[in-house]
N, CA and C atoms as an extended XYZ file, in Angstrom:
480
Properties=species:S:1:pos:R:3:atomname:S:1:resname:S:1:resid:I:1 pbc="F F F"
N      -131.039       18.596      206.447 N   UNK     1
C      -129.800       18.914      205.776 CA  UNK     1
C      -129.571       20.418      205.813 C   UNK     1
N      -128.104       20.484      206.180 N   UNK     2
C      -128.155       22.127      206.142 CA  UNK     2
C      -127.719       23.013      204.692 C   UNK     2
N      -128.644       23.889      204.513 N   UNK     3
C      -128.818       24.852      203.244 CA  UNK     3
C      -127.432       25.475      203.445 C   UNK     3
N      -127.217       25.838      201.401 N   UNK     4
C      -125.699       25.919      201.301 CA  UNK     4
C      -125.967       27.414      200.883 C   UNK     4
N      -125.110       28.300      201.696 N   UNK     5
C      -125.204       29.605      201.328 CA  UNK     5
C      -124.653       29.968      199.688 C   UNK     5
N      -125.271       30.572      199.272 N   UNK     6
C      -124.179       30.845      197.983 CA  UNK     6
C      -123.978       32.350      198.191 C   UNK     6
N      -122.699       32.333      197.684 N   UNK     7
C      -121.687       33.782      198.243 CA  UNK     7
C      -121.189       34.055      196.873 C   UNK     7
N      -121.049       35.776      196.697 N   UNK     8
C      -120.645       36.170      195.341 CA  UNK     8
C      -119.155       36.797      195.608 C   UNK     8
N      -118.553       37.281      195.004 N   UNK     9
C      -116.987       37.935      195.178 CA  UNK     9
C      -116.855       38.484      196.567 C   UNK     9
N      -118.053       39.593      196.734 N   UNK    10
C      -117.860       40.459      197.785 CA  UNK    10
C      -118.188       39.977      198.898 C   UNK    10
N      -118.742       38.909      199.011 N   UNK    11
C      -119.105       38.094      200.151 CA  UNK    11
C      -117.418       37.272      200.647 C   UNK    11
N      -117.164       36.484      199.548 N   UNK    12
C      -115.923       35.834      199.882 CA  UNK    12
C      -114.748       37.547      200.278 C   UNK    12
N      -114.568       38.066      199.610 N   UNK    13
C      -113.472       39.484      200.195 CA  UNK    13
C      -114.032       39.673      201.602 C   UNK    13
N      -115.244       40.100      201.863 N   UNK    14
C      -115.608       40.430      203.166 CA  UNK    14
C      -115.073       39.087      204.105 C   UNK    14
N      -115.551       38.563      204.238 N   UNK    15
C      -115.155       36.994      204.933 CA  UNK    15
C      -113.822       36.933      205.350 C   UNK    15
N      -112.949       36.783      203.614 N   UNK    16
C      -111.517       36.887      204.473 CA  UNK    16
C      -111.200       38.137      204.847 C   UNK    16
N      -111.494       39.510      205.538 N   UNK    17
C      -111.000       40.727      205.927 CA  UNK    17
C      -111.356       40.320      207.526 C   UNK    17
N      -112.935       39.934      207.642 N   UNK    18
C      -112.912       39.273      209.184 CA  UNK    18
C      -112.869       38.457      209.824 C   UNK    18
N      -112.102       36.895      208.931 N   UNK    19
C      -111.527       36.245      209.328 CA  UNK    19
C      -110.272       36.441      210.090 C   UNK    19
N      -109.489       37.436      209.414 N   UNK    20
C      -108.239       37.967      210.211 CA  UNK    20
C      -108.504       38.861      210.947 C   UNK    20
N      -109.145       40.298      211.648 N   UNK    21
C      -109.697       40.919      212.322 CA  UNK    21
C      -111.513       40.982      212.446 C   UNK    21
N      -111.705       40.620      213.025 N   UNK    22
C      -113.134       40.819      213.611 CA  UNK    22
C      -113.976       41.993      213.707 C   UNK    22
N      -113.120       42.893      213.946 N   UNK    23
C      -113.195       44.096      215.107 CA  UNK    23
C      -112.873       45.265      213.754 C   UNK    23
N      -112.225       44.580      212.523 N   UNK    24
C      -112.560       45.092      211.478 CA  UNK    24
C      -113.579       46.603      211.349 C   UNK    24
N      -113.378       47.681      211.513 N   UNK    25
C      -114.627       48.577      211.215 CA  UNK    25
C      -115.185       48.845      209.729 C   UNK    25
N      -116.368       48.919      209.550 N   UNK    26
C      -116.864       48.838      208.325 CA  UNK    26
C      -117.001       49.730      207.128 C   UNK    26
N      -116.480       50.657      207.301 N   UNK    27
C      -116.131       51.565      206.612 CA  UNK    27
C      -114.492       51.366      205.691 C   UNK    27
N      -113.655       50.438      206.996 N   UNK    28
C      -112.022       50.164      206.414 CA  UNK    28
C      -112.121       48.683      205.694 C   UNK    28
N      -113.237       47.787      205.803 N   UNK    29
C      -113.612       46.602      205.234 CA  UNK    29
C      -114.436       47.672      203.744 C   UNK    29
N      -115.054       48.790      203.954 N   UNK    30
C      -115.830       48.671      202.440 CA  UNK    30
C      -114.888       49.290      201.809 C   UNK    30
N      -113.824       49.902      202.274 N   UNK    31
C      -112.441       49.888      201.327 CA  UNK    31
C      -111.966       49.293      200.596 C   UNK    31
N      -111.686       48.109      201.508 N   UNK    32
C      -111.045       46.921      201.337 CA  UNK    32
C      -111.429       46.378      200.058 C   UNK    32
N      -112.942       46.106      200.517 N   UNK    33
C      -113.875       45.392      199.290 CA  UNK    33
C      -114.700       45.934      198.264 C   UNK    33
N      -114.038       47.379      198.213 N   UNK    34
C      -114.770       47.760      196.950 CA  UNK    34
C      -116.243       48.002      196.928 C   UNK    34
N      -117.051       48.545      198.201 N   UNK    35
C      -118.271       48.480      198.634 CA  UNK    35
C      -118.686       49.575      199.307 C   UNK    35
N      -119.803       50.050      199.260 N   UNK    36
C      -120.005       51.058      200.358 CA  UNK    36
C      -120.073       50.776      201.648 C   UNK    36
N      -119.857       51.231      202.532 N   UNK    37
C      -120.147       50.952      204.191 CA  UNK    37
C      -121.536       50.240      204.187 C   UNK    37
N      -122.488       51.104      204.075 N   UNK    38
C      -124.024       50.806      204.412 CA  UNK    38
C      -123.851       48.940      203.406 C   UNK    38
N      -123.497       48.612      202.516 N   UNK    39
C      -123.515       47.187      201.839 CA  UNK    39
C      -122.633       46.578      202.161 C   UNK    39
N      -121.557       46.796      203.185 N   UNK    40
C      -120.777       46.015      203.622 CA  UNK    40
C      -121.789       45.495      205.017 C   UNK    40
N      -121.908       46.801      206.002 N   UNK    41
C      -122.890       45.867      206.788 CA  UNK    41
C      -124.020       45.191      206.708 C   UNK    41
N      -124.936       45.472      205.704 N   UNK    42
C      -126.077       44.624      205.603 CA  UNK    42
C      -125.684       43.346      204.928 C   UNK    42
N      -124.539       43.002      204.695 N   UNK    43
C      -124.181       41.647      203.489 CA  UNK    43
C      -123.191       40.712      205.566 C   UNK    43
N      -123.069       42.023      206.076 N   UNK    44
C      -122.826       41.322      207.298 CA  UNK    44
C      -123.713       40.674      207.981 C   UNK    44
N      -124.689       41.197      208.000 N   UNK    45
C      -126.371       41.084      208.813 CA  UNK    45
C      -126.452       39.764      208.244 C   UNK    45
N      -126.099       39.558      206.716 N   UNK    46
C      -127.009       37.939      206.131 CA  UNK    46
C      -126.268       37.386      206.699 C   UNK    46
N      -124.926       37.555      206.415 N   UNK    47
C      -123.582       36.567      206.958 CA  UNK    47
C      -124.029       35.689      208.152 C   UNK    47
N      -124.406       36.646      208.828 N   UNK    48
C      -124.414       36.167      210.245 CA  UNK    48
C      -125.728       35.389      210.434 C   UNK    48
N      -126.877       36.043      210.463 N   UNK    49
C      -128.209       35.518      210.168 CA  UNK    49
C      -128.369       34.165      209.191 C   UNK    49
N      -127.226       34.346      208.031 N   UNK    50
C      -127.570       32.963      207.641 CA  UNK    50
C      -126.281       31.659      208.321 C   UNK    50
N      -125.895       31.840      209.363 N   UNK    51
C      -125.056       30.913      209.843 CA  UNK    51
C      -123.746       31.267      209.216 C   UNK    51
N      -123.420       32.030      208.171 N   UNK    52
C      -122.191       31.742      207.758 CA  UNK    52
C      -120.878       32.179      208.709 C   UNK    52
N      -121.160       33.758      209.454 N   UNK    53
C      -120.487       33.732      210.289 CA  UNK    53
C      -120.902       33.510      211.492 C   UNK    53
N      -120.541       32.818      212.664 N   UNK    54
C      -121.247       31.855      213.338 CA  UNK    54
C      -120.568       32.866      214.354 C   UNK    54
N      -119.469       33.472      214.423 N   UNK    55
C      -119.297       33.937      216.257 CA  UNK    55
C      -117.734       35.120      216.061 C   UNK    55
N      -117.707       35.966      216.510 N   UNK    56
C      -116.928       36.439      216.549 CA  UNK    56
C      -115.927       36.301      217.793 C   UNK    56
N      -114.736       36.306      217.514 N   UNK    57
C      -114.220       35.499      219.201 CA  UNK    57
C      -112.932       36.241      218.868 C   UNK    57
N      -111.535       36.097      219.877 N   UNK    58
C      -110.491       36.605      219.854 CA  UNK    58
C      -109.846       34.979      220.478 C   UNK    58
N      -108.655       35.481      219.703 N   UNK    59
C      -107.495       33.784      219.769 CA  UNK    59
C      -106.995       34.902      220.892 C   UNK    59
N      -106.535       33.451      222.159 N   UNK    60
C      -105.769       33.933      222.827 CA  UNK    60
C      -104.244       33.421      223.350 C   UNK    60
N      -103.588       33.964      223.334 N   UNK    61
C      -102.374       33.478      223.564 CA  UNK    61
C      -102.154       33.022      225.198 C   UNK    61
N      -102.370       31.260      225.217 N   UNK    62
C      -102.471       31.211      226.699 CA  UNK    62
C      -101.156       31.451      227.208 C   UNK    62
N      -100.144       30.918      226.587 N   UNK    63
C       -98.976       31.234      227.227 CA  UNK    63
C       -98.784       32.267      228.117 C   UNK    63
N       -99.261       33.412      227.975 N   UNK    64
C       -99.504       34.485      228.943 CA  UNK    64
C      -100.418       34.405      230.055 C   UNK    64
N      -100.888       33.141      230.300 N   UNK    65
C      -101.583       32.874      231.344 CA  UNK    65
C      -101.493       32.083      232.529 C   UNK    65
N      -102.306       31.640      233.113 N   UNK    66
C      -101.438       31.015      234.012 CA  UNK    66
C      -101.135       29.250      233.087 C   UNK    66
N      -100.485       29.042      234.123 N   UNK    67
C      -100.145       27.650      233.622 CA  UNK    67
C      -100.652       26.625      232.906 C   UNK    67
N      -100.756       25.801      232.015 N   UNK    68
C      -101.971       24.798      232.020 CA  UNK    68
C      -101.656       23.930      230.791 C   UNK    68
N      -101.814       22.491      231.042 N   UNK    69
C      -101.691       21.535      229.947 CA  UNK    69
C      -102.950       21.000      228.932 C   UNK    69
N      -102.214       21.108      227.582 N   UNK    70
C      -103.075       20.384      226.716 CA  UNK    70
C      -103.129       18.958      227.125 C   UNK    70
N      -104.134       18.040      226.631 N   UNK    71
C      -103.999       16.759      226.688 CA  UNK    71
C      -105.060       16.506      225.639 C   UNK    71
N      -104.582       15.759      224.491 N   UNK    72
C      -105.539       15.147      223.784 CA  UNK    72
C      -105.872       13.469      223.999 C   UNK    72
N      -107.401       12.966      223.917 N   UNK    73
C      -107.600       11.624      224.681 CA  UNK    73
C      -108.378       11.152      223.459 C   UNK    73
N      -108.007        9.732      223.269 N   UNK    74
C      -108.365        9.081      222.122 CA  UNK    74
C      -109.624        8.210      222.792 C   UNK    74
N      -110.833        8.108      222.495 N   UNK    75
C      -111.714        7.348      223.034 CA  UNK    75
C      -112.217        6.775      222.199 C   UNK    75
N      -112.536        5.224      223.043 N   UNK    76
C      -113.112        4.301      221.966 CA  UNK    76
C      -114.332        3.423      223.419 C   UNK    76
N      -115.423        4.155      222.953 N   UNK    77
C      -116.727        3.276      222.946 CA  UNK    77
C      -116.864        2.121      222.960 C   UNK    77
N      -117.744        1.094      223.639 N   UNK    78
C      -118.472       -0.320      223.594 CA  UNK    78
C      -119.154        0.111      222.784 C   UNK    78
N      -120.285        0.271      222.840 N   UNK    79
C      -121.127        0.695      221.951 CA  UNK    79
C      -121.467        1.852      220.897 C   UNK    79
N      -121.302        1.925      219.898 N   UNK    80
C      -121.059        3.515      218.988 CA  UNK    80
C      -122.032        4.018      218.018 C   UNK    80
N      -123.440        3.558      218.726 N   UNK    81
C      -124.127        3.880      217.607 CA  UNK    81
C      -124.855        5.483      217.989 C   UNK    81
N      -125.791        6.179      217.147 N   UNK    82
C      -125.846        7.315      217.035 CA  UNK    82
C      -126.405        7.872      218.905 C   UNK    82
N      -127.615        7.157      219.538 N   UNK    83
C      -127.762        7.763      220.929 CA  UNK    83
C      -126.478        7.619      221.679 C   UNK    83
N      -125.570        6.745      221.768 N   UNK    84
C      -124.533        6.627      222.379 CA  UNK    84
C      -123.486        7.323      222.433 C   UNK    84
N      -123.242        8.037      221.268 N   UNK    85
C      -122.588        8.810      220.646 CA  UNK    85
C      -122.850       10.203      220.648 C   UNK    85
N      -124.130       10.367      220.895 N   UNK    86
C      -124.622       11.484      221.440 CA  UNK    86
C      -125.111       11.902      223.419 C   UNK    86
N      -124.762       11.216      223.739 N   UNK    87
C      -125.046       10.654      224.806 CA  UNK    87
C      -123.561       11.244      225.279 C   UNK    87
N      -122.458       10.559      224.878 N   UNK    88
C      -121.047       11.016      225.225 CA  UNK    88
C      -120.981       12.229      224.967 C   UNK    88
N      -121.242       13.094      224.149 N   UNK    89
C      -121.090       14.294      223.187 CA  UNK    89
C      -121.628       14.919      224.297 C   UNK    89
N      -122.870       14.521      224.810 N   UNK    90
C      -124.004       15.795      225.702 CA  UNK    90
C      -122.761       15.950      226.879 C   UNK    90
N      -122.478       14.658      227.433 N   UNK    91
C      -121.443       14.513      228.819 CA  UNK    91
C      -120.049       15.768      228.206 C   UNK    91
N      -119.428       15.437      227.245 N   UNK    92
C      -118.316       16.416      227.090 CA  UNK    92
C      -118.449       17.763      226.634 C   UNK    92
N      -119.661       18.295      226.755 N   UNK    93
C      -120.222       19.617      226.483 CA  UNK    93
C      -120.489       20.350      227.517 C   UNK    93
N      -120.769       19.494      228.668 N   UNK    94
C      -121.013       19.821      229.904 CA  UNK    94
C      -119.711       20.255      230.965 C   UNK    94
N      -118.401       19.932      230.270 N   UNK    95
C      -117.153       19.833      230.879 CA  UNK    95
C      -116.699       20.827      230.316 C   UNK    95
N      -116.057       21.973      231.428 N   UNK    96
C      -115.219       23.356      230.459 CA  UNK    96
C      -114.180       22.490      230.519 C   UNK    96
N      -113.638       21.696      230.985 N   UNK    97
C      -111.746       21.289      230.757 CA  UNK    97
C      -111.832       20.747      229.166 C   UNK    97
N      -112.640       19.978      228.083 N   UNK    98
C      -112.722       19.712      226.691 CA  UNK    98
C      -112.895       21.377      226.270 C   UNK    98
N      -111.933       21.757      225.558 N   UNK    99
C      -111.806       22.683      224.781 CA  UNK    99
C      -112.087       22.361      223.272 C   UNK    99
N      -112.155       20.909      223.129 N   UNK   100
C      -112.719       20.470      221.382 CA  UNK   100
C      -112.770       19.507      221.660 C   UNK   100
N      -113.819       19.039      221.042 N   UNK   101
C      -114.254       17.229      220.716 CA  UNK   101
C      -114.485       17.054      219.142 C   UNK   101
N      -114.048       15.958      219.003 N   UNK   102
C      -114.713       15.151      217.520 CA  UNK   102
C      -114.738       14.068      217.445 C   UNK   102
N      -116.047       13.495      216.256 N   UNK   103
C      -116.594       11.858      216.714 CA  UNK   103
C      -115.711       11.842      215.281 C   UNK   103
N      -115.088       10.874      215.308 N   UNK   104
C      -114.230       10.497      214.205 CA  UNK   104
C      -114.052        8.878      213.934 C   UNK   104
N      -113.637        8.608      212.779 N   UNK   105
C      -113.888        7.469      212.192 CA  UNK   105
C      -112.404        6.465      212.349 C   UNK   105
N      -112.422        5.220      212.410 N   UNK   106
C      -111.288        4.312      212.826 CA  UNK   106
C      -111.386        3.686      213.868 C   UNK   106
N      -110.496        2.730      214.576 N   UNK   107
C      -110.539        2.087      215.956 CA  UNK   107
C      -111.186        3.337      216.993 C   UNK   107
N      -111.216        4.659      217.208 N   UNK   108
C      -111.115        5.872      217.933 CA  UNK   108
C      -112.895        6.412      217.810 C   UNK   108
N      -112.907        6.148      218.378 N   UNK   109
C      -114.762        7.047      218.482 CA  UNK   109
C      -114.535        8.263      218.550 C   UNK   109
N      -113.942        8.638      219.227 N   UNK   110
C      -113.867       10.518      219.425 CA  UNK   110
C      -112.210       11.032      220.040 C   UNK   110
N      -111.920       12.232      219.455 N   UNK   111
C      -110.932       12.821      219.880 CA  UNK   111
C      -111.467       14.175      220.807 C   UNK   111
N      -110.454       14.027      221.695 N   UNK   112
C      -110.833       14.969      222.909 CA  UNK   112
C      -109.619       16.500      223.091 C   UNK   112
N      -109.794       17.239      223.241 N   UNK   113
C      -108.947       18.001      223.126 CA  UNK   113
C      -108.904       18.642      225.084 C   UNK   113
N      -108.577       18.611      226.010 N   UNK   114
C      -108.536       18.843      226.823 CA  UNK   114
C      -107.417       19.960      227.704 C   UNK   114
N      -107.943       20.976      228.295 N   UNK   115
C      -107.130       21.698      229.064 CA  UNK   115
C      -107.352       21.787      230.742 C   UNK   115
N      -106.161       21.293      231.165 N   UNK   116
C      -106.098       21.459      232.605 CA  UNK   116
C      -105.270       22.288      233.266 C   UNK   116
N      -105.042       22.624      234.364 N   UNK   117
C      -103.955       23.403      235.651 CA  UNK   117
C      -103.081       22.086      235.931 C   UNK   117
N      -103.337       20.987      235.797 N   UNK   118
C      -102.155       20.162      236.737 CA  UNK   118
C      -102.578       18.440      236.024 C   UNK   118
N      -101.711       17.816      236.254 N   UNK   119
C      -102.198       16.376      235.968 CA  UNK   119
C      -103.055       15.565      236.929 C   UNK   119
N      -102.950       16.389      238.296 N   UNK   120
C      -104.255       16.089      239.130 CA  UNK   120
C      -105.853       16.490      238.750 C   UNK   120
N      -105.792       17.198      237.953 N   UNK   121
C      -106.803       17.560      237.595 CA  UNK   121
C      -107.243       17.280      236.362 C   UNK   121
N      -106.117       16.563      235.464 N   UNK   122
C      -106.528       15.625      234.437 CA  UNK   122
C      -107.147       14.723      235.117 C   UNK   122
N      -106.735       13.984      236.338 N   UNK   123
C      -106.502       12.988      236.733 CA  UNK   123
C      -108.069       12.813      237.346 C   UNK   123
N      -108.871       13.829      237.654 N   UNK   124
C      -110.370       13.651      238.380 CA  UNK   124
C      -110.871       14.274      237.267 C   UNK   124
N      -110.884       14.994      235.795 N   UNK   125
C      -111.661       14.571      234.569 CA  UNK   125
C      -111.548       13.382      234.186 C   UNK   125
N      -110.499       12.880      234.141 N   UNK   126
C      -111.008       10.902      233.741 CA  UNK   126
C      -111.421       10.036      234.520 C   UNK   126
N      -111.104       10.126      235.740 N   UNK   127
C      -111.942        9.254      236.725 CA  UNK   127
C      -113.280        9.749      236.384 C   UNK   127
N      -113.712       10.890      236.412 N   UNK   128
C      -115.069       11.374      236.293 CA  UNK   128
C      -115.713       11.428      235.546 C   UNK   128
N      -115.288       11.545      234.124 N   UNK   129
C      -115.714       11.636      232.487 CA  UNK   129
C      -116.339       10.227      232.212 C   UNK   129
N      -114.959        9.685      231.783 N   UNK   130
C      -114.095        8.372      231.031 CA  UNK   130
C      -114.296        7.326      231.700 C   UNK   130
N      -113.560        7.086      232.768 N   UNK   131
C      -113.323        5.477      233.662 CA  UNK   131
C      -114.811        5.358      234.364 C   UNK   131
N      -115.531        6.120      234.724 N   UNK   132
C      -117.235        6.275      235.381 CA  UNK   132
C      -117.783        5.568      234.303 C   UNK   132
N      -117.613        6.136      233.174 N   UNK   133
C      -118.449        5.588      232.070 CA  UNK   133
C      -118.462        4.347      231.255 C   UNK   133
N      -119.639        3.387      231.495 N   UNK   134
C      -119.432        2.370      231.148 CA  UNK   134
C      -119.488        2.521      229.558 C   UNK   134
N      -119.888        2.886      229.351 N   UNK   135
C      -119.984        2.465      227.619 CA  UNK   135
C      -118.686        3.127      227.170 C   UNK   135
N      -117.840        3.762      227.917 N   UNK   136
C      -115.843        3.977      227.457 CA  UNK   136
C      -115.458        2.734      227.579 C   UNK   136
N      -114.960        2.145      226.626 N   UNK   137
C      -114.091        0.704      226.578 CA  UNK   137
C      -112.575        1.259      226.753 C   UNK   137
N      -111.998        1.928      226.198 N   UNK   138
C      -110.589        2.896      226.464 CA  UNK   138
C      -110.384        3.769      226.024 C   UNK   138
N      -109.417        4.605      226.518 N   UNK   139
C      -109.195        5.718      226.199 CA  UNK   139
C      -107.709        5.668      226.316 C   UNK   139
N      -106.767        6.642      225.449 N   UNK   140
C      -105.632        6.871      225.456 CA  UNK   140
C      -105.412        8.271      225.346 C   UNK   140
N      -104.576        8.644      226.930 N   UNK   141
C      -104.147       10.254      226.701 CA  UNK   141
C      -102.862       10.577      226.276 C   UNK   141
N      -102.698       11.581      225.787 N   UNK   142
C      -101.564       11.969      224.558 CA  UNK   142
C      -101.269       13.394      225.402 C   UNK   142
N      -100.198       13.360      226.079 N   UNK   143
C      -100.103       15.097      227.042 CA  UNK   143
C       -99.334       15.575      225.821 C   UNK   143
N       -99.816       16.982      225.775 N   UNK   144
C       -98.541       17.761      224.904 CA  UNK   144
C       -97.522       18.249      225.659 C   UNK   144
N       -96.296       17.947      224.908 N   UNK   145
C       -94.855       18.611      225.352 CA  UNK   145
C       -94.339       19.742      225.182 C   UNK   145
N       -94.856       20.450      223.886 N   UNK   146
C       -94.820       21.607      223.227 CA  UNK   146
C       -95.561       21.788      222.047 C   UNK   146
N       -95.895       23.137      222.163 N   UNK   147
C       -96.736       23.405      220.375 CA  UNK   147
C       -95.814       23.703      219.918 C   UNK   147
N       -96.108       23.228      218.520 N   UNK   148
C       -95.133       23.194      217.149 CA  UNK   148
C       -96.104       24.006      216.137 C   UNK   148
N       -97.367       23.903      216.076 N   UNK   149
C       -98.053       24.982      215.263 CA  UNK   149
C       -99.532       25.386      216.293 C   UNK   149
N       -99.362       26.657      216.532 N   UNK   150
C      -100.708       27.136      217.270 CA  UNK   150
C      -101.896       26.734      216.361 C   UNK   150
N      -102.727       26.712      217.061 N   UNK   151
C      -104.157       26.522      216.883 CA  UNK   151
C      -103.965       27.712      215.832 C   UNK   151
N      -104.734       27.920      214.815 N   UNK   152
C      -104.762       28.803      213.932 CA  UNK   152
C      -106.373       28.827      212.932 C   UNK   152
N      -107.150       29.211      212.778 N   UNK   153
C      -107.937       29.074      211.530 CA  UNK   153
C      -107.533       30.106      210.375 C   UNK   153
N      -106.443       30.823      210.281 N   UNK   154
C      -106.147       31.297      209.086 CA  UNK   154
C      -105.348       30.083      208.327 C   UNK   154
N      -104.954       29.185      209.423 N   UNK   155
C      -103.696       28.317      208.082 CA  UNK   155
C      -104.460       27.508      207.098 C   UNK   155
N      -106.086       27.369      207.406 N   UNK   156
C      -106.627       26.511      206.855 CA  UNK   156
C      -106.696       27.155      205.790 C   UNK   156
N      -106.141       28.176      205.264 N   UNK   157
C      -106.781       28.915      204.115 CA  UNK   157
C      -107.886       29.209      203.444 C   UNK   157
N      -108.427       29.508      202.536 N   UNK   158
C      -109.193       30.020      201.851 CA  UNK   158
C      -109.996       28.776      201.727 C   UNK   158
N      -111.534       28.885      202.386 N   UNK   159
C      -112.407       28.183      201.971 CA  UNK   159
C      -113.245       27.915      201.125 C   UNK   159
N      -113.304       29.184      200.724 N   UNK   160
C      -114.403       29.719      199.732 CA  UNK   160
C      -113.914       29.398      198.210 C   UNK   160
């Protein structure tokens, strides 16, 4: 079972300052939070060390890139018990075109979040993934037409 960090004020202030910038420097975060520099970074050091902040990354706006479609794929398993299920998981970890997976509960074993260049190239991730695989009973792909809300982890708000 995984151990539950416990976080005091300045932990939660720090958190949300680099939730929205990363790149945050620590001196304009111990502003922020009412802290000295030198205790803003060492309360960073646990952060990180204890799993809480797990990765620093930059959102990118693909639109500025080259071309490329979302496709989310609804999969449903013959069999769904935990090796099987992990078994699929190892296979879609191994694939850069899944940009997110989740094993989720209902008729649906897992939701797939997928990015391609073309529908030909959707088209040889599911022959290759999905339809190869016997223990996929079906799958249903869902192409997106347009985003209506970007990917975001600020909208989730305040966790803490």
């Amino acid at each position: 079972m995984m151990e539950i960090v416990e976080l005091d004020q300045f932990d939660r202030r720090i958190i949300a300052v680099v939730r929205r910038h990363n790149l945050e420097p620590a001196r304009a975060i111990a502003a922020q939070v009412g802290l000295s520099e030198s205790a803003v970074l060492r309360r960073l050091r646990r952060l990180r060390a204890a799993g809480v902040i797990v990765a620093d990354v930059s959102l990118i706006d693909t639109t500025r890139l080259a071309p490329a479609i979302t496709i989310h794929v609804l999969v449903e398993l013959v069999r769904s018990g935990l090796r099987m299920e992990q078994a699929f998981a190892a296979r879609l970890e191994q694939r850069p075109e899944v940009i997110g997976a989740w094993n989720v509960t209902g008729r649906t074993d897992f939701l797939l979040m997928v990015t391609v260049p073309s529908i030909e190239a959707y088209q040889r991730f599911s022959d290759e993934v999905l339809a190869s695989d016997e223990n996929v009973r079906d799958f249903e792909t869902l192409v997106t037409l347009r985003e209506i809300v970007r990917l975001d982890p600020l909208r989730a708000g305040e966790p803490l």
